[in-house]
C-alpha positions as CSV (number, residue, x, y, z in Angstrom):
1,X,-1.4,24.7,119.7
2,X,2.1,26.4,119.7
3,X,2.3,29.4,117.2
4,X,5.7,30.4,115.8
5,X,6.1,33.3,113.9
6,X,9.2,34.0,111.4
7,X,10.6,36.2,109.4
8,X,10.6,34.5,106.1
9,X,13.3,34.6,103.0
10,X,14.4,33.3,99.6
11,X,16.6,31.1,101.5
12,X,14.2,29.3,103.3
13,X,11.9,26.5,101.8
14,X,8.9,28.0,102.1
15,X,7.5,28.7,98.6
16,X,5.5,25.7,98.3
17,X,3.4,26.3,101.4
18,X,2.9,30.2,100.6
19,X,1.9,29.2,97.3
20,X,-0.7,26.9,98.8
21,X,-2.0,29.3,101.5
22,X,-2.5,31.7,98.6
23,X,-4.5,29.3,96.3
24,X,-6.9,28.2,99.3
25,X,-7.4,31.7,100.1
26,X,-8.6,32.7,96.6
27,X,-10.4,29.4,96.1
28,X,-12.1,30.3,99.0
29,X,-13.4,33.7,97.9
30,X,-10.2,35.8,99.4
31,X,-9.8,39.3,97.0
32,X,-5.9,39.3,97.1
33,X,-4.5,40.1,93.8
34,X,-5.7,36.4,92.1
35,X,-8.2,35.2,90.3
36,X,-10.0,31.7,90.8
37,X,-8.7,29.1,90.0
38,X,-4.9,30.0,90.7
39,X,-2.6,28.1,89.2
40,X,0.1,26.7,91.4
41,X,2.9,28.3,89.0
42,X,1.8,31.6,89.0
43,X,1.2,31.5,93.3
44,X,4.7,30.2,93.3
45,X,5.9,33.4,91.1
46,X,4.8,35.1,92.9
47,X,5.9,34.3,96.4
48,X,9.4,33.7,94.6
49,X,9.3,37.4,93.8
50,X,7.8,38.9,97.4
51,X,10.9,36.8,98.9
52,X,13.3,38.3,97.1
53,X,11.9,41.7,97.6
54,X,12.3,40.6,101.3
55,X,16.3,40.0,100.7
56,X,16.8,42.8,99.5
57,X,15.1,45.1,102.4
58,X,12.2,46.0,100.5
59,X,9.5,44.4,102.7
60,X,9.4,41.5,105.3
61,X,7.1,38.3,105.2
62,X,6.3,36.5,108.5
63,X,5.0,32.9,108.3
64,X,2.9,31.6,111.1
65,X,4.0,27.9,112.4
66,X,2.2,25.2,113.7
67,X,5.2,23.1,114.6
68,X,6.9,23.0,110.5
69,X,3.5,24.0,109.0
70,X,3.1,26.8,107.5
71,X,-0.8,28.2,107.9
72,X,-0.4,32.0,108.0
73,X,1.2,34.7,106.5
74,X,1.6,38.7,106.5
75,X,3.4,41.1,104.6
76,X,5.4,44.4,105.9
77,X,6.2,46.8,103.1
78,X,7.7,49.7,104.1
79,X,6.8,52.8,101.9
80,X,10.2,54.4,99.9
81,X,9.2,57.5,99.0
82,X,11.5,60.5,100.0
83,X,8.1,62.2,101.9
84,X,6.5,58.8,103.4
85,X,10.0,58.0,105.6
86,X,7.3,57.4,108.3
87,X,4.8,54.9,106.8
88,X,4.6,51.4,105.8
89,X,1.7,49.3,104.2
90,X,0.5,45.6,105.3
91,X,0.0,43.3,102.4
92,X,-1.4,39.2,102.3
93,X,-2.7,38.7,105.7
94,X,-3.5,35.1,105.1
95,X,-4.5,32.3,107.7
96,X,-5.1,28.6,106.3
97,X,-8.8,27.7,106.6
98,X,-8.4,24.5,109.0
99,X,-6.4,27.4,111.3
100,X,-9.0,30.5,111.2
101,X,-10.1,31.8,114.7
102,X,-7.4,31.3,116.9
103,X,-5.9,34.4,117.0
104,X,-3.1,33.7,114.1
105,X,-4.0,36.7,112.1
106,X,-3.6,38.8,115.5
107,X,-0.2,37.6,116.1
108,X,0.7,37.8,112.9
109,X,-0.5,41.8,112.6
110,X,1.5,42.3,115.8
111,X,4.5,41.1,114.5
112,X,4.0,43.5,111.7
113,X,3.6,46.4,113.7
114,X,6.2,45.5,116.1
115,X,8.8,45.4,113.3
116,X,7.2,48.5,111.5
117,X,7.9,50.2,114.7
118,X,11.4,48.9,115.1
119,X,12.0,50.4,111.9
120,X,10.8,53.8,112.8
121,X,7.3,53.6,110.8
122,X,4.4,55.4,112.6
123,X,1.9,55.0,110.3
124,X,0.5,52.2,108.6
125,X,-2.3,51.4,105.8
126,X,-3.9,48.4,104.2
127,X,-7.1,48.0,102.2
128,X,-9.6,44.8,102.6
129,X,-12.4,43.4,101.4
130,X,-15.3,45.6,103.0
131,X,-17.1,44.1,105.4
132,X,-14.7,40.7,105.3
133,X,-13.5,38.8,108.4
134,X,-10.5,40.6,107.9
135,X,-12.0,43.6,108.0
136,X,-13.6,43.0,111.8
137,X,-10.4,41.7,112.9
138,X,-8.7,45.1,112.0
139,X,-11.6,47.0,113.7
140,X,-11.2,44.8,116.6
141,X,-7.4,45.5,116.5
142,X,-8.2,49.5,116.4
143,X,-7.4,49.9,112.6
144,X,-9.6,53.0,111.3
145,X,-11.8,53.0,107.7
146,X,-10.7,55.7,106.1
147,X,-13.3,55.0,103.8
148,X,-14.5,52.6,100.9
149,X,-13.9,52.7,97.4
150,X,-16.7,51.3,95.4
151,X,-15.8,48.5,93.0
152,X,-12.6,48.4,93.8
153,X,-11.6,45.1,92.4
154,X,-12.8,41.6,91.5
155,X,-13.3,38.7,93.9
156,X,-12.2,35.4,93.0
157,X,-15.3,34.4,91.2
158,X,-15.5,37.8,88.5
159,X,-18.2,40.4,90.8
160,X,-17.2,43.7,91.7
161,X,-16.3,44.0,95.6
162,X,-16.0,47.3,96.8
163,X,-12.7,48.0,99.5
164,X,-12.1,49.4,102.9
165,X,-8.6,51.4,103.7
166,X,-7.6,51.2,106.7
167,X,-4.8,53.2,108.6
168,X,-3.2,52.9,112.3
169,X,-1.2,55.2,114.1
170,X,1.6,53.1,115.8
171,X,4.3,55.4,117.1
């Protein structure tokens, strides 16, 4: 298996397969954003929209390869506010099911925090599921809880699942 990680943009063809990495990970349980079941429209929206927030410098999306398929993905977003110059959130870590547990979501993270750095970020924060696979991956990676907020938001399937934030010191 040979990895490739890109930067990803509105002017590359990529929709389709974000759209579809996002509608397997909330059919499979994932709590990002979505509801199950996702309709292909709506996942399509909204990759349309995160890719043009990526041309215009407002965050980057990586897509992980497996030669031309598309089976993970990870969002940069860089925080704007005139006191935060230093920080930057990670959004929509996602690795397709048939691709889980071969260190993807690692490479993809790095990549994040490689570019964060290159852009002068020092901090950075994300929330997860608690107690997810993503959320022993971060441990793993030497992400630290900050703490959990009960009932944060709704899994897939309607229940209440309490969240995790994390934050990592990179610079």
């Amino acid at each position: 298996m040979s990895i490739e990680i890109k930067t990803l943009t509105m002017h590359h063809p990529y929709v389709e397969g974000l759209g579809k990495l996002l509608i397997e990970a909330t059919a499979n349980g994932a709590s990002i954003s979505f509801m199950h079941p996702l309709a292909h429209n709506k996942a399509a929206a909204f990759w349309h929209h995160a890719l043009a927030e990526a041309d215009n410098g407002y965050q980057f999306v990586f897509g992980a390869f497996d030669r031309s398929q598309l089976v993970g993905t990870v969002t940069l977003c860089p925080v704007r506010k005139e006191n935060q110059p230093h920080r930057a959130e990670i959004f929509k870590l996602i690795v397709a099911k048939s691709h889980r547990r071969r260190g993807i979501g690692k490479m993809l993270m790095d990549t994040a925090e490689d570019k964060a750095r290159e852009l002068g970020k020092t901090v950075l924060v994300l929330d997860t599921t608690t107690g997810s696979a993503a959320s022993k991956l971060y441990e793993k990676e030497g992400w630290v809880s900050a703490g959990i907020i009960p009932d944060h938001a709704f899994l897939p399937n309607g229940r209440l699942s309490d969240t995790t934030i994390y934050w990592k010191k990179i610079g």
